[in-house]
C-alpha positions in Angstrom: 130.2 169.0 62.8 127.5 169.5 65.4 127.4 172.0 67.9 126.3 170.1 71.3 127.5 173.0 73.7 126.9 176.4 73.1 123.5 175.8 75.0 126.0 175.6 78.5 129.2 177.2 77.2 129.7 178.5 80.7 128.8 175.1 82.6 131.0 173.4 80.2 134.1 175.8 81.4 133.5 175.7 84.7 133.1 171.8 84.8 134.3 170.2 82.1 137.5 168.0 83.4 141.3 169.4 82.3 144.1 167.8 80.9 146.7 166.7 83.1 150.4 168.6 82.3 151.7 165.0 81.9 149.7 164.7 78.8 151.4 168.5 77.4 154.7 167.0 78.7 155.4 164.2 76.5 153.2 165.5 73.3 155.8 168.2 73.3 158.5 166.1 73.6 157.1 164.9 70.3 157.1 167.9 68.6 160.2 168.8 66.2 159.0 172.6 66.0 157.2 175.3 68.2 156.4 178.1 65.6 152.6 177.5 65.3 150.1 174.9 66.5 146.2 174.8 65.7 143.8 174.0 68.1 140.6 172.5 66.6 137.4 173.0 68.3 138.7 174.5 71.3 135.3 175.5 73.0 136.8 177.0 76.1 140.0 176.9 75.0 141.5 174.5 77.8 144.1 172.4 75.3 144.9 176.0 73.3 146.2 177.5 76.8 148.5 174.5 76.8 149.7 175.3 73.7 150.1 179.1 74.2 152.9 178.2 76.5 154.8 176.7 74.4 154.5 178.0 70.7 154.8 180.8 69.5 151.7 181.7 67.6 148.7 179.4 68.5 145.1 179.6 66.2 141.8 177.9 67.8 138.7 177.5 66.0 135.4 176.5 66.8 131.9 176.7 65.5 129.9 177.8 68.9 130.7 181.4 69.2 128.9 181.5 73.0 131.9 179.1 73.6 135.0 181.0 72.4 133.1 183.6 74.5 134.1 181.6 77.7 137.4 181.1 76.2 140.8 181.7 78.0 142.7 184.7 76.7 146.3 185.2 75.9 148.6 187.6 73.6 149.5 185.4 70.9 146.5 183.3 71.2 144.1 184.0 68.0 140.5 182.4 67.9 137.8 182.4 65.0 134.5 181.1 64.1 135.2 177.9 61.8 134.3 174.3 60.9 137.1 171.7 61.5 136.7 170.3 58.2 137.2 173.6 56.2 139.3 177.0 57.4 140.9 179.8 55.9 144.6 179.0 57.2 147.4 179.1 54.7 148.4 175.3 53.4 151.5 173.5 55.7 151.1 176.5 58.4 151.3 174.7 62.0 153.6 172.1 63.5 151.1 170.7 65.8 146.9 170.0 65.6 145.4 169.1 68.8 141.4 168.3 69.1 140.3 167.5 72.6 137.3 165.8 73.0 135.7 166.6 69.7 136.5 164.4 67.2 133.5 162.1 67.4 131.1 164.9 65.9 133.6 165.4 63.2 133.3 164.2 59.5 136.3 162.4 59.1 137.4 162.4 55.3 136.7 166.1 55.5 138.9 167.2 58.6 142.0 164.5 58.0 141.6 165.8 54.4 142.4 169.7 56.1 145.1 168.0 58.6 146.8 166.9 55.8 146.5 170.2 54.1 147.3 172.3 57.3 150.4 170.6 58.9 153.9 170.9 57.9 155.9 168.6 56.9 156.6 166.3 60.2 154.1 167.9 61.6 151.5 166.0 64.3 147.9 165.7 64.4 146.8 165.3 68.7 143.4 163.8 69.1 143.1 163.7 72.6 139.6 162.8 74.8 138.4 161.5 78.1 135.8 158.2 79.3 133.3 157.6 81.3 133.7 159.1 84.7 135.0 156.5 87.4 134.5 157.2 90.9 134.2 154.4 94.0 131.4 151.9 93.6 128.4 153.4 95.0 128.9 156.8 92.8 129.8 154.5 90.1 126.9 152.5 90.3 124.9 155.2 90.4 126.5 157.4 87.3 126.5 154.0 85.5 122.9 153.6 85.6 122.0 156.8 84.7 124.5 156.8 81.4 123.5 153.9 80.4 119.6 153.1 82.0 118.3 156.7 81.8 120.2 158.5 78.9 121.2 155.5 77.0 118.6 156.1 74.5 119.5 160.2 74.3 123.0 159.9 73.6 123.8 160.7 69.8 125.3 158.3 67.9 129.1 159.3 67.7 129.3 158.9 71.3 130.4 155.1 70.2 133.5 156.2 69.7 134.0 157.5 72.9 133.2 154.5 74.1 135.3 152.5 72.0 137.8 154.4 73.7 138.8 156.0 70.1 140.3 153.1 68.9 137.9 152.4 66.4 137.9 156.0 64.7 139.2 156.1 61.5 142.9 157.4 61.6 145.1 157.3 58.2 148.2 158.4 59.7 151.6 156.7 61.1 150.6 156.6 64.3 152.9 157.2 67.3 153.3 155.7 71.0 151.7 157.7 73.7 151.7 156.7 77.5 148.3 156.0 79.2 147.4 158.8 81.5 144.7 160.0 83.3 142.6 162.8 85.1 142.0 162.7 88.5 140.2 164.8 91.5 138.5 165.1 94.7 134.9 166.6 93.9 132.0 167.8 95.7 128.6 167.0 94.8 128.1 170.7 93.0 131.1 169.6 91.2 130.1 166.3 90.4 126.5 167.3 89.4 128.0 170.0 87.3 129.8 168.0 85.4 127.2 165.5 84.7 124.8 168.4 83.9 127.1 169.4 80.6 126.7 165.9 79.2 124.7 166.3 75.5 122.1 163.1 76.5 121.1 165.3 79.5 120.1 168.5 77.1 119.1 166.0 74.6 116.9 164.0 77.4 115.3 167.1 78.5 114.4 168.4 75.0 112.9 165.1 73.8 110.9 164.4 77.5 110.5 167.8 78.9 111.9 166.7 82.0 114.9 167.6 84.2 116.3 163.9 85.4 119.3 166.2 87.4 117.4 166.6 90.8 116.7 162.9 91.0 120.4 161.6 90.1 121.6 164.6 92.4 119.6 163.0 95.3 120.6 159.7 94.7 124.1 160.7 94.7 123.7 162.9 97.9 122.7 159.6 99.2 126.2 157.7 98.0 128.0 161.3 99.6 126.7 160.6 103.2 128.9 162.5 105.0 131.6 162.9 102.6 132.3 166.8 101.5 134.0 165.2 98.3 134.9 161.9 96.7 137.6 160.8 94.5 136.8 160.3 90.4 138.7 159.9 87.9 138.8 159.5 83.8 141.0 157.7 81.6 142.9 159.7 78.6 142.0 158.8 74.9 144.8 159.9 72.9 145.4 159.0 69.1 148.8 160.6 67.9 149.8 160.5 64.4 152.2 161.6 61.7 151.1 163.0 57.9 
């Protein structure tokens, strides 16, 4: 698993987009037990505070330490330092394992090999994520450009799944029906630029060029603002629910 984040752990908290309740709603509804549930690289820990309201004992790992840092806190919300693929968690422990937005930098065979080993019987595995960012057309138009135009050539290569909207991941499970949803705000252009800031192709970009592209695509969407304090984006919900 790679480790894109720890490099912004505190821009990716304060940025990244949430999960609607909807989405907690009916994955619960799901659920046949609410004793323990695994959160798999949490970074901030925004899916394992879902989780922490609703069962009773909830473990989130991740490998970027300067994340869990950043991480929200609760009393019977554990975190440690560990791979997805390999952990140190008793065999058929958890009812539930979530991932939100992570799975692409995973080795597969390695982490459904642990889901398998981890969840109880009728126990589910929650791979969750989010897509491009849409937005009215003259923010779009400009955000399209510079994903594709500028950092097409930056992004790493699992971000094809994303893309493919995780449909074409590999998932060896009996999968299960989940309802299309989707996240949705009013942002500013601090906002906005914020989030576009945490994106790996922009650290990635800046590594490889030694430039910062951010105060040209902020002008340029400054420009698309005009007088607007805030405009309206949204981002469709990848969601993969399965069965061992």
């Amino acid at each position: 698993m790679k480790d894109r984040f720890s490099h912004d752990s505190a821009g990716y908290a304060n940025f990244r987009p949430h999960y609607p309740e909807s989405v907690f709603k009916e994955l619960f509804g799901l659920c046949v037990s609410f004793d323990a549930a695994l959160d798999v690289a949490t970074g901030n820990g925004q899916v394992a505070r879902h989780l922490a309201r609703k069962f009773s004992q909830v473990k989130a790992t991740d490998i970027s330490e300067q994340q869990i840092k950043n991480a929200y806190q609760a009393s019977n919300l554990e975190y440690s330092i560990q791979p997805a693929e390999e952990s140190s968690f008793v065999d058929h422990s958890f009812d539930l394992i979530t991932v939100g937005q992570a799975v692409h930098w995973f080795d597969f065979n390695s982490f459904y090999a642990e889901v398998r080993r981890l969840l109880k019987p009728n126990g589910l595995l929650a791979i969750l994520g989010y897509g491009l960012i849409q937005s009215e057309p003259s923010v779009e138009l400009i955000i399209g450009y510079f994903y594709s135009d500028i950092l097409g050539n930056y992004w790493d290569p699992e971000r094809k799944w994303i893309d493919e909207n995780y449909q074409t991941i590999p998932f060896p499970f009996k999968e299960v029906d989940f309802s299309n949803h989707t996240i949705a705000y009013s942002w500013n252009l601090e906002q906005l630029t914020g989030y576009l800031q945490t994106w790996s192709a922009v650290k990635n970009y800046k590594n490889q060029t030694g430039l910062d592209i951010m105060p040209q695509v902020t002008e340029e969407l400054k420009k698309a603002f005009g007088e607007r304090k805030e405009v309206k984006v949204s981002f469709p919900i990848l969601a993969r629910i399965g069965k061992v």
